[in-house]
C-alpha positions as CSV (number, residue, x, y, z in Angstrom):
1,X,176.6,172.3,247.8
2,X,175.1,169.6,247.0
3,X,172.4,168.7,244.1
4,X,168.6,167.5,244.3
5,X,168.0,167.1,240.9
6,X,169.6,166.8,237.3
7,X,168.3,168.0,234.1
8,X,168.9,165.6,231.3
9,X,168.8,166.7,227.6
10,X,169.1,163.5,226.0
11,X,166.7,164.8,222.9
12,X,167.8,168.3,222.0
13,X,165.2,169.4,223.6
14,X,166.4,172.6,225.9
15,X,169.4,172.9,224.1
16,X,170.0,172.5,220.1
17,X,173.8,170.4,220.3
18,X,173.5,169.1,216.5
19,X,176.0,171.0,215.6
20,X,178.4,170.4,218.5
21,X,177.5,166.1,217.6
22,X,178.2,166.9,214.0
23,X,181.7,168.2,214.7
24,X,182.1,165.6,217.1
25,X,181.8,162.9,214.4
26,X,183.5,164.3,212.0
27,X,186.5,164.7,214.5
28,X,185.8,160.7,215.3
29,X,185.9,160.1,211.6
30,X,189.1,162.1,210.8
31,X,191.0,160.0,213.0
32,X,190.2,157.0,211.0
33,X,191.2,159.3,207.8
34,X,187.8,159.2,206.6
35,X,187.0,162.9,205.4
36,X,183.3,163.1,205.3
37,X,181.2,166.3,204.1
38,X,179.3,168.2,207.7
39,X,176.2,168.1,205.9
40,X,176.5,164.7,205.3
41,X,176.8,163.9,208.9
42,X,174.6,166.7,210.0
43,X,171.5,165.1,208.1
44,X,172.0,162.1,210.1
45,X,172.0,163.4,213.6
46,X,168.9,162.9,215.7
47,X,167.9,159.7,213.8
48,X,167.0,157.0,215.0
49,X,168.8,153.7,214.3
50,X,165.9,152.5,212.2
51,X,166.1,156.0,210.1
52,X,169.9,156.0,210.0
53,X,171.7,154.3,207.9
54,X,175.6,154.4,208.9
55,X,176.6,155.9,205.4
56,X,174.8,159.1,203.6
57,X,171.5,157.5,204.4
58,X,170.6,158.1,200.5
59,X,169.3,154.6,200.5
60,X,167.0,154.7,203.9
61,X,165.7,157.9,202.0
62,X,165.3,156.3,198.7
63,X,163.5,153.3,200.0
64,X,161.2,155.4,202.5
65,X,160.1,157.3,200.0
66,X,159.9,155.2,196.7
67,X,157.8,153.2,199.2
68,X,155.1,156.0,199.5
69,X,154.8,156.0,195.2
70,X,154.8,152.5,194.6
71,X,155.1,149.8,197.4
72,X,156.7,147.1,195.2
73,X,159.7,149.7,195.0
74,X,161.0,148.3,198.6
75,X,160.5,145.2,198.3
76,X,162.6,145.5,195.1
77,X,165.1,147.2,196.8
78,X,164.8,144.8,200.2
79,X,167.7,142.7,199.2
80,X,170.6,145.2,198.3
81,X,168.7,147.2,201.5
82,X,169.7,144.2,203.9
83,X,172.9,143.9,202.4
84,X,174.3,147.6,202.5
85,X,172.8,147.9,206.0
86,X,175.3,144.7,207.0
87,X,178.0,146.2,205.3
88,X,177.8,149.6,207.5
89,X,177.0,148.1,210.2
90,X,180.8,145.6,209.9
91,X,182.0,149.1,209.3
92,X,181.8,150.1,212.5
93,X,182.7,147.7,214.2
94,X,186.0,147.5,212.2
95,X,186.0,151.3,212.8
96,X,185.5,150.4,216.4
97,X,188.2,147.6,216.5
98,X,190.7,150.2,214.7
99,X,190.2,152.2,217.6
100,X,190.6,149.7,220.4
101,X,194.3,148.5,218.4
102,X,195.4,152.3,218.5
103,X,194.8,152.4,222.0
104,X,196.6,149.3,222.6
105,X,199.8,150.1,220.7
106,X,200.1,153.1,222.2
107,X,199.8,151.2,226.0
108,X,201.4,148.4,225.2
109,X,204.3,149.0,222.3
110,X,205.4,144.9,222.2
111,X,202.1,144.7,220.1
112,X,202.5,146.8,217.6
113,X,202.8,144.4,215.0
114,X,200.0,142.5,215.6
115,X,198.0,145.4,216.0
116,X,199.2,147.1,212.6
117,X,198.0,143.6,210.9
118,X,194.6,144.2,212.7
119,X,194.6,148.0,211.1
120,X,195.6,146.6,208.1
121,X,192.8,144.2,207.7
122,X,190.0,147.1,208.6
123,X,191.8,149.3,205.5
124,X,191.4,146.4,203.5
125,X,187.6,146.3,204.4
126,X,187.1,150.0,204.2
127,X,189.0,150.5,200.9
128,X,187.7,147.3,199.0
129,X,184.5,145.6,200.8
130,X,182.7,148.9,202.0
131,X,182.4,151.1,198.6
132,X,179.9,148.0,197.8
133,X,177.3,150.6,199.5
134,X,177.3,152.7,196.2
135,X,176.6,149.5,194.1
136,X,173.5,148.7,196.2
137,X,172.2,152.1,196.8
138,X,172.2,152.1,192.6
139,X,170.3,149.1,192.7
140,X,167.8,150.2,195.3
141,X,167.2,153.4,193.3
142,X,166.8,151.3,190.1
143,X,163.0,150.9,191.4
144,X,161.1,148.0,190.8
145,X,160.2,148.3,186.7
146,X,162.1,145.7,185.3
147,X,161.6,142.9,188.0
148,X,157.7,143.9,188.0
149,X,157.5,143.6,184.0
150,X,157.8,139.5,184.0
151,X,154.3,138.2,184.2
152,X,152.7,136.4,187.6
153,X,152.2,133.5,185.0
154,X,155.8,133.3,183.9
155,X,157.2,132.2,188.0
């Protein structure tokens, strides 16, 4: 029998799958031994890329909506913004090259080595270079007081 049409769900429109793409990550993640709370990953599901912010999203939130109170807030935060968005964003592709080098070691065994270096250098970046995020989220959230109290006159 053959098919005249497909139905496409690509919005969780007919059916709700949230919960079966929150499981799905956190299965992805697990394999890269990062253990990360389902509500976590369940408040990022359905966002769109400029609404999602690889880690917990805190900081998307906290620049969104310190934005709404006092506009000078994001552009305060701008900086450490850009630079925690970079960070998550060479997160995944690290996570996605760790990936690629487990595949390959286990097709091809004679590069093990070079592969485990390859792993080795992704920990390094998700153990010392990533937990930067926290740092800039704390600036973000910091607000825009202290850089607003220097008088115009005074640049």
């Amino acid at each position: 029998m053959t098919s005249s049409a497909v139905i496409l769900d690509d919005d969780d429109t007919l059916v709700d799958s949230n919960y079966q793409h929150t499981l799905a990550w956190a299965r992805a993640l697990s394999g890269f031994d990062l253990s990360v709370p389902l509500w976590r990953i369940h408040r990022q599901i359905g966002k769109g890329g400029d609404r999602m912010y690889g880690g917990t999203g805190d900081d998307t939130f906290y620049v969104d909506s310190a934005a709404d109170v006092i506009i000078d807030n994001a552009g305060a935060g701008s900086f450490d913004y850009m630079q925690a968005f970079g960070l998550v964003a060479l997160g995944f592709m690290w996570a996605k090259m760790a990936e690629a080098a487990y595949a390959r070691k286990a097709r091809d065994p004679s590069q093990a080595a070079r592969m485990d270096a390859k792993l080795a250098t992704g920990k390094f970046f998700m153990e010392r270079m990533l937990p930067e995020t926290a740092l800039r989220l704390e600036r973000i959230s910091t607000g825009c007081d202290t850089m607003m109290s220097v008088p115009a006159e005074m640049f």
